[in-house]
N, C-alpha and C positions, 0 to 999 in steps of 0.2 A: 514405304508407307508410314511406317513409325519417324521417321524424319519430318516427314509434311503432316503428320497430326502434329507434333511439337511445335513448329511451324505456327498454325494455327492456333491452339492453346495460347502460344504466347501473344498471338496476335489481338486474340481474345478477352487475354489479362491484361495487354495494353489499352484497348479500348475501355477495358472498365476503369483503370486506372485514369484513363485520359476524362472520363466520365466523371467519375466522382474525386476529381485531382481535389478542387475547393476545400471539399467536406474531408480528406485527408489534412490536407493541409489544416486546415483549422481544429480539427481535432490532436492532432500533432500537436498542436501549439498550445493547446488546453493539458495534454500529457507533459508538457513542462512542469507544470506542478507536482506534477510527481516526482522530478529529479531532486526539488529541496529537502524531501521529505527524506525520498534517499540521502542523498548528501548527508543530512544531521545524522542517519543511523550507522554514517560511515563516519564520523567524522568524532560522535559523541565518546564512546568507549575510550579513543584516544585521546581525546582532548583532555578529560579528569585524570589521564595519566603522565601529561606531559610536566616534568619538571616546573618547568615556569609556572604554568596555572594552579597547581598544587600548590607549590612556592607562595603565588599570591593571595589565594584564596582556601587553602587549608587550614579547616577549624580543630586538626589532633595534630599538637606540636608537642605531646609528649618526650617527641624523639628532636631535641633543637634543630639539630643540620638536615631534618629529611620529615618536610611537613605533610600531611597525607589528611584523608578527611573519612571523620566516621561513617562506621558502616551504615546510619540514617541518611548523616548529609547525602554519600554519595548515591545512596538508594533515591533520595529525596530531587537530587540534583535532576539523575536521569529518570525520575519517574514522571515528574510534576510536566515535564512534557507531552504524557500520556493524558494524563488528565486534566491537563488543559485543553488538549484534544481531543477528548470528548465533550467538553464544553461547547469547542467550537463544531464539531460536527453535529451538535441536538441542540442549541440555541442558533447558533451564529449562521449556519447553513438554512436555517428555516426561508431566511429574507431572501433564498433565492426564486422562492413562491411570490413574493412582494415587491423587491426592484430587478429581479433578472438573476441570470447563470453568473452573466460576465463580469458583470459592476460587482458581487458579493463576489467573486474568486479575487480580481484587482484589491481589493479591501484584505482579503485573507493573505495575498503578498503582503504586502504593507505594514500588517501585523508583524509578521515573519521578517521584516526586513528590522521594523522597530528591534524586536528580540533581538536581532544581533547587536543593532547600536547599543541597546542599554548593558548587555556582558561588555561588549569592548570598554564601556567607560566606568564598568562596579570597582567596586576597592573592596566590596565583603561579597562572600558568597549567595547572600539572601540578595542579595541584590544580581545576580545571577541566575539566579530562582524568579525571579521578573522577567528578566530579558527571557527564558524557558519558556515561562506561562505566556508570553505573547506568541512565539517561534510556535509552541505547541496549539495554540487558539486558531492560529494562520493554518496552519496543516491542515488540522483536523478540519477545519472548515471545508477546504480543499479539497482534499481526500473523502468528503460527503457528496461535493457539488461537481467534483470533474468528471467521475464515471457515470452521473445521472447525464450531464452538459454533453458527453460525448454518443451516450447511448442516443442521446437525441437528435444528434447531429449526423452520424454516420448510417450511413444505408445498412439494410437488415442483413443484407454477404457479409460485410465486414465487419457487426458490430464487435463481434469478440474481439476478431484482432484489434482494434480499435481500440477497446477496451483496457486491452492487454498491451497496448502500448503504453501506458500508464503503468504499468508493474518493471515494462522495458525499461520506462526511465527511469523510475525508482533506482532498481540495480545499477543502471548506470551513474549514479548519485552517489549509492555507496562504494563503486569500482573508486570514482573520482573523491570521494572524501577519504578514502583509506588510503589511496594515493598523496592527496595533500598532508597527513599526517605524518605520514614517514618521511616524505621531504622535508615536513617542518621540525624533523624532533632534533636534527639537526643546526636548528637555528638557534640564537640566541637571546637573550632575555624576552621579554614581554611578545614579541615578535614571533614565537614559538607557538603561542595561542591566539594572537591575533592575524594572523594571516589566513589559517580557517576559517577565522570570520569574516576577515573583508568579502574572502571567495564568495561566502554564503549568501552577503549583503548584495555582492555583483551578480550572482546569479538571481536574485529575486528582483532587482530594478529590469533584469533584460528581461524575466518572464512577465513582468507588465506590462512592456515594451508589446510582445506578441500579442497579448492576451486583447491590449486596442484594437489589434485589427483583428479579431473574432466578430463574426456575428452574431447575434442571440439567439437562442434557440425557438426553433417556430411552433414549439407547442407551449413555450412560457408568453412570446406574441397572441399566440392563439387565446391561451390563458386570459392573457390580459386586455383582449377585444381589439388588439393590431392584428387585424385579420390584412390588413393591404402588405403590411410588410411583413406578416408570414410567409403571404404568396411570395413576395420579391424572393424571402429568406429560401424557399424550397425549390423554386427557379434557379437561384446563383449557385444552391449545394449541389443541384443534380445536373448544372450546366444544360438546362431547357428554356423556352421560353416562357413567359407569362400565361401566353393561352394553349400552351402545352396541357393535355390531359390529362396526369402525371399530377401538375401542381391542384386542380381540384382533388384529384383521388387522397392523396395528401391532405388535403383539410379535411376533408370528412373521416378522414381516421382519426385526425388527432383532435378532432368536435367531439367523436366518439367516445374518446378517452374520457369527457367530463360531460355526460350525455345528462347526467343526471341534473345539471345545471344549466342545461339549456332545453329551451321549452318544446322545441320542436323533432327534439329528440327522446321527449317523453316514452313512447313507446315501444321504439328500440330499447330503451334501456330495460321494461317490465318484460321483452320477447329473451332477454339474453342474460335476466336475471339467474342465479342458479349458476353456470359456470362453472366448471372445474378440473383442475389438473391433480393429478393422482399421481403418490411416489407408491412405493410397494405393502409400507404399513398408512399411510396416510393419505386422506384426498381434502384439496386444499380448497377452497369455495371464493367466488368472485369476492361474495356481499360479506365478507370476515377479515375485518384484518389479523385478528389475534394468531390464529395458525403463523401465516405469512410472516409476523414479526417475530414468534417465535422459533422460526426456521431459521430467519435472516440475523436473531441473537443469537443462535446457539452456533448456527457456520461460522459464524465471524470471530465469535468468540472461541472456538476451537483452533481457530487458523493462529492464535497466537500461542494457543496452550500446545501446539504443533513445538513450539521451543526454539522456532526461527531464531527470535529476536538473544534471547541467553546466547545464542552463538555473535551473534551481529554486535548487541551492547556490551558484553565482556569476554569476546572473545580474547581482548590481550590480556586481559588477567586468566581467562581461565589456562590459555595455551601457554601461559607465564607459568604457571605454576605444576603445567605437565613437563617441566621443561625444555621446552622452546626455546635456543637459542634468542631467536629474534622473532615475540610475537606479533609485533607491525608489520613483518614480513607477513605473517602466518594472514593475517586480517584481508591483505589483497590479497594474496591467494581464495582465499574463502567468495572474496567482494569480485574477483575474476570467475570463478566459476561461477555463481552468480548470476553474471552479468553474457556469457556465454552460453548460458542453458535458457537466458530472458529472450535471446534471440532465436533460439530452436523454437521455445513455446511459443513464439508470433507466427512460427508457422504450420501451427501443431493443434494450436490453440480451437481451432475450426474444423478440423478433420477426423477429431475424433468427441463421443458421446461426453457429456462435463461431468454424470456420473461414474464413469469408465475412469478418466483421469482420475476425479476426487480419490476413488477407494485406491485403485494403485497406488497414488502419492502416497495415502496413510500406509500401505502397505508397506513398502519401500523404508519409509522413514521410521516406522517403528523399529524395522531390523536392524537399521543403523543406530538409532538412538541406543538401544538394548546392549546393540555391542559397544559401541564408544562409553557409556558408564559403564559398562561390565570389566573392559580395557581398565578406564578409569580409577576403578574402586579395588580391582584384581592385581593387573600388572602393572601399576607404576611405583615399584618397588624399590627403597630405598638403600642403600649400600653406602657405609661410610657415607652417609650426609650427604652423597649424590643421588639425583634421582635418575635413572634409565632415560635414556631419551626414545630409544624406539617407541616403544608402547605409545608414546607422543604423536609419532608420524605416524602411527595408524590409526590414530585417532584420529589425526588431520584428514584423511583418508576416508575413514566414515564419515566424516563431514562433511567432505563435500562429495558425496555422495546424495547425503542428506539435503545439502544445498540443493541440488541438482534435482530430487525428486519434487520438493517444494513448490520451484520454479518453473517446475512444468508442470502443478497440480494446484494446489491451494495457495501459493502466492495469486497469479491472474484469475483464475478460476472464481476464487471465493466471492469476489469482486463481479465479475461476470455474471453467476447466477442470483447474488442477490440484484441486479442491475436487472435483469431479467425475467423473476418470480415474480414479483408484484405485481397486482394488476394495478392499470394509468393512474386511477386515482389513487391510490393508495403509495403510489413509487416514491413520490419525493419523501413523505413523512416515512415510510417504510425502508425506504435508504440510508436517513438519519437515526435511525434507532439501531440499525444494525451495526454502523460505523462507529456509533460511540460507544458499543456493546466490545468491539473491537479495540477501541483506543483503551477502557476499561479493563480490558485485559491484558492487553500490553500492561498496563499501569502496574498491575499484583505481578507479573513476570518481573518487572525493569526493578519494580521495587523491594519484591522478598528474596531477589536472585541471589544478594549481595550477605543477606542473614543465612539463608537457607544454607549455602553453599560451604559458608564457615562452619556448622554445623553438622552437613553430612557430606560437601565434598562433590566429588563426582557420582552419586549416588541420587541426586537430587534429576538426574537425565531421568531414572525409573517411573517420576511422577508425570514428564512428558510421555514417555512411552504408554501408559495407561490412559492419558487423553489419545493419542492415538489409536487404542485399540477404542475406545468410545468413538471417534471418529468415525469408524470405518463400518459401526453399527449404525452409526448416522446418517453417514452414505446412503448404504444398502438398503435403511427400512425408510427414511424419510424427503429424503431431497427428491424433487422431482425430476426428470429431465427437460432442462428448458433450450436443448439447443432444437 
């Protein structure tokens, strides 16, 4: 009997598969975007480290044979990516209200491809700082309009995963940029840092390539009075016909969505005014956005005070300096696990409650944070001018653990429920303010990691660990459950 339920089950997830193949596929191809993103976060840390690029663009030559760049530049270098990415995710993402999902992500490659051409051809470092601010403007735009673009695309079963596939390729980005590194640090002159970036530039031409053949999404049609090819649009994603029942049911949800603007929805909208989703300290109201956005700032913005990124952007200095053999080793390792727990949570990501994940994650990752500075600041004791290496590989060990709880929690997650808390009208503006709340934060991590750290060391983990214990109060009294 248990054989032939199997049997069935799966026969069951093939027909839905076979079902919503389209609206897979096309959001797949919208999660492209997310590998570039990945990619620079695998790709950055090493790059400022590679002989050559220092070589070329290092502004502290105090030491003549071994050029290196102050602790602004480099702060400066890997920050200004952040904050260019908020830029593009609270300006540049707006226009996806104005021309479309697909036409503003195609533009935010583009950006992002530019950025690479202009580092490949700088001779000073500010001029690298260019090529950043475009690479960072392309993301972040990206990263506002693909999880909105996909939520909209993908049936209500799948949207997490769906979603979450977006986070899938990210890691896959940084598996793959951490990978290119270390093959290239072997290479020689100019070629050492420029072949990361060719990769970067080839991967943004082929994610244009996919992104042609998306359709648009049928609530930005609907939006924009193509109510005829909404219909085609929700027809070809659900694999139905035209005069399939399904495609009406479908526009009237998503008319609904902006009832307020159309006239014969007047009434509906005064019967279902009031509205509301309730977390355990807080109950959130249709007709407000302040609540909503200030949820969707302060998630977002935790997800990076989480301390992800300090392991991702330096983690070869930092595992340089525990003494690590070989930290570009240590980096795929990290970008491996990673990338191995992205594919557990696509199927994890749906089966269990988002506020259940959230608080475990913080849970999990503060114990590990705790211990890995504790390690840090305790036993990496020095002897004759060597330092221990074990203490080292258990810090690696906490890490990725830490990776691992992330990955299954507030990496996909964070993204998920702000995708999901907003009500219709309020999603697109209430997506961007969240994202660039996020990119904002990244930005003070990437960029006082590099002061801070000189200063206290591995001690500076304690200041994540206390955003995660805020965290986890956040969880528990405010987020809602939106699965």
């Amino acid at each position: 009997p248990s054989s032939s339920t199997q049997t069935i089950n799966s026969a069951v997830n093939y027909q839905e598969f076979k079902k919503f193949r389209n609206a897979i596929q096309y959001c797949l191809c919208i999660s492209i975007t997310g590998f570039l993103f990945g990619y620079d976060i695998g790709t950055i840390g090493g790059l400022v480290n590679l002989p050559s690029f220092k070589q070329k663009f290092g502004d502290d030559r105090t030491i003549e044979s071994l050029p290196s760049f102050k602790r602004n530049t480099l702060g400066i270098i890997i920050g200004s990516f952040s904050i260019s990415a908020a830029f593009g995710g609270l300006f540049l993402s707006s226009f996806a209200d104005k021309i479309g999902r697909r036409f503003v992500l195609i533009i935010a490659m583009i950006l992002y491809i530019l950025g690479d051409f202009v580092i490949s051809l700088s001779s000073q470092w500010y001029f690298v700082l260019i090529g950043r601010f475009l690479n960072g403007s392309g993301i972040g735009c990206s990263s506002s309009v693909s999880p909105m673009f996909i939520s909209e695309l993908a049936p209500a079963k799948l949207r997490g995963t769906l979603v979450s596939a977006l986070q899938f390729l990210t890691t896959l980005g940084i598996l793959t940029g951490s990978f290119v590194i270390f093959f290239c640090k072997n290479l020689q002159g100019t070629n050492q840092f420029l072949v990361p970036l060719y990769i970067g530039f080839g991967a943004g031409i082929f994610s244009i390539g996919l992104l042609l053949t998306v359709l648009e999404s049928p609530v930005y049609l609907v939006k924009s009075n193509n109510l005829e090819d909404a219909r085609c649009a929700i027809a070809y994603l659900n694999h139905i016909t035209l005069d399939h029942w399904y495609v009406e049911h479908c526009m009237t949800e998503i008319k609904s969505r902006f009832r307020e603007k159309i006239e014969d929805l007047q009434n509906t909208y005064q019967q279902q005014k009031g509205h509301s989703i309730k977390a355990k300290g807080y109950s959130y109201h249709e007709d407000n956005l302040l609540p909503y956005a200030i949820c969707g700032i302060i998630l977002m913005s935790l997800q990076q005070f989480t301390g992800i990124n300090y392991f991702f952007f330096y983690g070869t200095s930092i595992f340089g300096s525990a003494g690590i053999d070989d930290p570009y080793l240590t980096s795929i390792i990290l970008a491996a696990v990673n990338f191995i727990f992205s594919t557990i949570a696509l199927l994890l990501v749906d089966k269990f409650k988002r506020r259940f994940l959230l608080f475990l994650g913080s849970a999990i990752m503060f114990s590990c944070m705790i211990s890995f500075s504790s390690i840090g600041t305790f036993a990496l004791s020095k002897s004759s001018g060597e330092q221990n290496s074990f203490p080292g590989i258990v810090m690696i060990i906490f890490t990725c653990i830490f990776i691992a709880a992330f990955t299954l929690s507030w990496g996909p997650l964070s993204y998920v429920v702000v995708s999901e808390v907003f009500p219709s009208k309020f999603q697109s503006k209430g997506t961007s303010i969240s994202t660039t709340a996020n990119w904002v934060s990244n930005f003070l991590v990437s960029f006082c990691t590099p002061f801070i750290t000189e200063k206290i060391g591995f001690s500076y983990g304690y200041a994540f660990a206390f955003s995660l214990c805020l965290s986890m109060l956040f969880v528990w009294f405010y987020i809602p459950e939106t699965k």
